[in-house]
C-alpha positions in Angstrom: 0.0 0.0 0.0 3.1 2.4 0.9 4.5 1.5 -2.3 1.2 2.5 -4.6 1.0 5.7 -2.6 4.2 6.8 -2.8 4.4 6.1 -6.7 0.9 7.8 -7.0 3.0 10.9 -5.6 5.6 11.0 -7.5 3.1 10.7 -10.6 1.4 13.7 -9.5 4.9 15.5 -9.4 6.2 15.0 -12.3 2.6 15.9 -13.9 2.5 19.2 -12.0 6.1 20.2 -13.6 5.7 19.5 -16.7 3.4 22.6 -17.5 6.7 24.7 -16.9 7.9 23.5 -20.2 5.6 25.0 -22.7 4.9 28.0 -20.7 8.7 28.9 -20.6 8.2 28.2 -24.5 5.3 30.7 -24.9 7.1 33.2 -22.6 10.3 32.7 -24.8 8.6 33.7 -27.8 6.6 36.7 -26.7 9.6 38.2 -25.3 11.1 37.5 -28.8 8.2 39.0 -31.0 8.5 42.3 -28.3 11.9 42.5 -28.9 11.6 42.5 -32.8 8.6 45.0 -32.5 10.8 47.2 -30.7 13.7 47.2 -32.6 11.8 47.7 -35.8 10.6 50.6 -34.3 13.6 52.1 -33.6 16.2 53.8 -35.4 19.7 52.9 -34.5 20.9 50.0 -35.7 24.1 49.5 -33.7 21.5 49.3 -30.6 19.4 46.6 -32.4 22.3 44.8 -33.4 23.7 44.7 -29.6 20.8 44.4 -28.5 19.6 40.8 -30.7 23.1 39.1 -30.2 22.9 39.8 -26.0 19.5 38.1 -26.5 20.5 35.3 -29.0 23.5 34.4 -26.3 21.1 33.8 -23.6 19.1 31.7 -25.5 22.7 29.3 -26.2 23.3 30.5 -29.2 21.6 29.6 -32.7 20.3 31.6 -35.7 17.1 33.1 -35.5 15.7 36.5 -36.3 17.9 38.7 -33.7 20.8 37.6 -36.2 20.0 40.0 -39.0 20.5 43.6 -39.5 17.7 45.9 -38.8 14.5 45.6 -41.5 14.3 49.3 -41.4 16.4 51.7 -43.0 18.7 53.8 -40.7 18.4 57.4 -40.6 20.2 59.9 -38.4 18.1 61.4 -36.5 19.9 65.0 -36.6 19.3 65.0 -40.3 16.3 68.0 -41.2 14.9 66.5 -43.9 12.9 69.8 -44.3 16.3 71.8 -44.7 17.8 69.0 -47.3 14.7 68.0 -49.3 15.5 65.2 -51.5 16.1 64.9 -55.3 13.0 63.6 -56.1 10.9 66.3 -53.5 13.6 69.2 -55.0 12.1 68.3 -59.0 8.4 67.7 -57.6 9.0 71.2 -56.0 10.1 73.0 -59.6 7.4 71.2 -61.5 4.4 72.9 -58.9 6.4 76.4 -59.3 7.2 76.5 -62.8 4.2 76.5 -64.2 3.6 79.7 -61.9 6.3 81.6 -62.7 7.1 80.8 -66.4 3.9 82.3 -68.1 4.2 85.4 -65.5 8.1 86.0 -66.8 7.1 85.8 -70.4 4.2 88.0 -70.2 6.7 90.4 -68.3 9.2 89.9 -71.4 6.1 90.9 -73.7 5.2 93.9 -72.4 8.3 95.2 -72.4 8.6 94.4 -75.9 5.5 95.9 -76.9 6.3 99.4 -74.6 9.6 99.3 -76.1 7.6 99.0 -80.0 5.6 102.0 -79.1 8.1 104.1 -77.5 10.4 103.5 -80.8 7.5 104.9 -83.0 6.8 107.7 -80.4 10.6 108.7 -80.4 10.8 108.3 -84.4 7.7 110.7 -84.6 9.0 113.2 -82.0 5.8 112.7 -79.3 7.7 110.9 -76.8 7.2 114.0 -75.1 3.0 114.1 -75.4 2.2 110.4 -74.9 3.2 108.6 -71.8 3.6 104.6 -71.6 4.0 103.6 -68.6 3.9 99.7 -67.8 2.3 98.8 -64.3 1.6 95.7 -62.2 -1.3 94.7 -64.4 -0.6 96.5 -67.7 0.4 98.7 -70.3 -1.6 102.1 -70.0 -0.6 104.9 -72.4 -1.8 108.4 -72.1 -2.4 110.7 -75.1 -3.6 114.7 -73.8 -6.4 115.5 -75.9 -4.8 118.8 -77.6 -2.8 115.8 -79.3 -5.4 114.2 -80.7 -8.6 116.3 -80.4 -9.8 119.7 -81.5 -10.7 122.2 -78.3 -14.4 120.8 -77.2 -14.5 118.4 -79.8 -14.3 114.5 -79.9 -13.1 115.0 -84.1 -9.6 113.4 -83.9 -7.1 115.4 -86.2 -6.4 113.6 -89.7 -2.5 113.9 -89.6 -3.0 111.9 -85.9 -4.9 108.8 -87.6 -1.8 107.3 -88.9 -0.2 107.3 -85.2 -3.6 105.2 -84.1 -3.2 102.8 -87.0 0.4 102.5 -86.2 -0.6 101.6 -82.5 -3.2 99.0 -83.9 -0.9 97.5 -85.6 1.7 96.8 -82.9 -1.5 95.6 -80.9 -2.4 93.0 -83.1 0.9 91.5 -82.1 -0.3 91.0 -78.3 -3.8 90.0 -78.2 -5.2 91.2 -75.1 -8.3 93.0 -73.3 -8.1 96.8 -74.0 -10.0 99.7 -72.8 -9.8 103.1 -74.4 -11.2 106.0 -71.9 -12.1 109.5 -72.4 -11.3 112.1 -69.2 -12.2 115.6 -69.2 -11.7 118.3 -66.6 -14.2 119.7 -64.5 -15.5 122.8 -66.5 -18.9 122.1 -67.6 -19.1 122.1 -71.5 -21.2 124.1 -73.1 -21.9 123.3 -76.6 -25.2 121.9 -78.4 -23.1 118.7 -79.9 -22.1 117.2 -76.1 -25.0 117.7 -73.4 -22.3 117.0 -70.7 -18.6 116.3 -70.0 -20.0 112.5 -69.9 -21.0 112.7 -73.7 -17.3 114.2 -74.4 -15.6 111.5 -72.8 -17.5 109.2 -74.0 -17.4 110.2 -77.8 -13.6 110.5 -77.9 -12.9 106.9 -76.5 -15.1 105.7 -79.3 -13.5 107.6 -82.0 -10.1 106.8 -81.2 -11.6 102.8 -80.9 -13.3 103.1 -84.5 -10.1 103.6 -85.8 -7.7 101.4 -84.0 -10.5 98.6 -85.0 -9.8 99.5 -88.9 -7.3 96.9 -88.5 -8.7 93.4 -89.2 -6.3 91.6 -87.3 -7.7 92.8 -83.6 -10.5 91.1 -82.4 -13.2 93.3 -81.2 -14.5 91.5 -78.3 -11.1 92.3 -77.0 -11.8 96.5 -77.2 -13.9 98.6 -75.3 -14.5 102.1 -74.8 -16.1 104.2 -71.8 -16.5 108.0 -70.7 -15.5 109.1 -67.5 -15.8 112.7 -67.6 -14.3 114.8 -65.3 -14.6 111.8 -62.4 -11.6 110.5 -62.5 -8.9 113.1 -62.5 -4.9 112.1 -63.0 -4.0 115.4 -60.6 -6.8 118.3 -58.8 -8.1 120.4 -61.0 -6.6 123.1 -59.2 -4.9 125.0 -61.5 -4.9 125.3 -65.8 -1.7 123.1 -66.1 -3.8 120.4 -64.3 -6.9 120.5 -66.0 -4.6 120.5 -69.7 -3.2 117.3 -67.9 -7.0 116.1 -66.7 -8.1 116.1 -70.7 -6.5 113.0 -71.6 -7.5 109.4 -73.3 -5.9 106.6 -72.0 -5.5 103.1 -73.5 -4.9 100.3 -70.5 -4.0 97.1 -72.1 -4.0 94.1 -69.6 -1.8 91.2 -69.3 -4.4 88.6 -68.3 -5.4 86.9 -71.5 -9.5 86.8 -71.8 -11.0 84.0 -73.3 
């Protein structure tokens, strides 16, 4: 009966240790799968390196996945990759800014080309003095005085002038774009039964000087517009007679935005 009992015992031992086994198995494992979790989330190598051998010795030796060099790329972690963008970000970053910057450059370069055109023919003709060109942010305006162009009260454009519009139509059908011509006056009421108002002055002179820059059949009219301001938009007060001579003007704006 002893003997049964005490074999029955040492049964019961040996079935109560063996759990030990696999548990030290599972246990092995997850502290293997941690350790690769963490040193793929780090970035220094030379720690994950040291770090899989220490762990590879204390389970004697083999091969397993502590052996191999980190799966992730190193990278030094005082690099700013904002301050030293890389090739491919550099060329992705002059593809987004040329397209920007190239059209606005050439249109630059075309203005200047067309305010050089019309100072050449102002300066050949001797009125580089009476018209101003002046190129601006958003365009080309030009400013003729109407003692140029116009007869005292009158929105009749001298005959020996026509050939300087045509000549000026012609230079513009070389740069299609939007143009307004506009008629300014001073601020002495008119008094003459052909023109109710400084309005119908204004007005009438823009057109005329559009009639004829529109002889040419290379502009495109839905381009071209005309409008009277009167005496509502002065250049300078109309505080003195050399003002108000520089208050009757026409002006032609021509825009750099293309309109479709």
């Amino acid at each position: 009966m002893s003997r049964k009992k005490k074999h029955h015992d040492e049964h019961e031992e040996h079935m109560d240790e063996s759990w030990l086994i696999p548990y030290a198995d599972l246990l092995t494992l997850l502290l293997a799968l941690f350790i690769v979790l963490f040193a793929q989330s780090t970035m220094d190598a030379k720690k994950f390196e040291a770090m899989g051998k220490a762990f590879n010795e204390a389970f004697h030796g083999g091969t397993g996945v502590l052996d191999h060099s980190a799966p992730v790329e190193t990278i030094d972690p005082k690099s700013d990759s904002k301050k030293n963008p890389s090739s491919d970000e550099q060329e992705q970053n002059e593809q987004v800014q040329t397209p920007n910057e190239q059209p606005n450059q050439t249109e630059q370069e075309n203005f200047k080309e067309l305010k050089k055109k019309i100072d050449k023919y102002l300066q050949e003709n001797g009125l580089q003095d009476e018209i101003i060109t002046d190129l601006l942010p958003d365009g080309l305006r030009i400013v003729i005085p109407d003692v140029t162009f116009f007869k005292s009260g009158s929105a009749d454009i001298h005959e020996e002038k026509k050939a300087m519009i045509r000549q000026m139509a012609t230079v513009l059908s070389l740069f299609p774009r939007q143009v307004v011509v506009s008629g300014h006056t001073d601020d002495r009421p008119i008094h003459s039964s052909a023109y109710d108002s400084n309005w119908d002055l204004s007005a009438k002179r823009a057109v005329n000087f559009l009639k004829i820059l529109l002889d040419n059949q290379k502009l495109d009219p839905s381009l071209f517009s005309a409008v009277g301001y009167g005496e509502f938009r002065p250049a300078v007060p109309n505080n003195s007679e050399e003002n108000r001579s520089a208050n009757r003007r026409v002006e032609i704006f021509i825009y750099k935005e293309k309109k479709q």
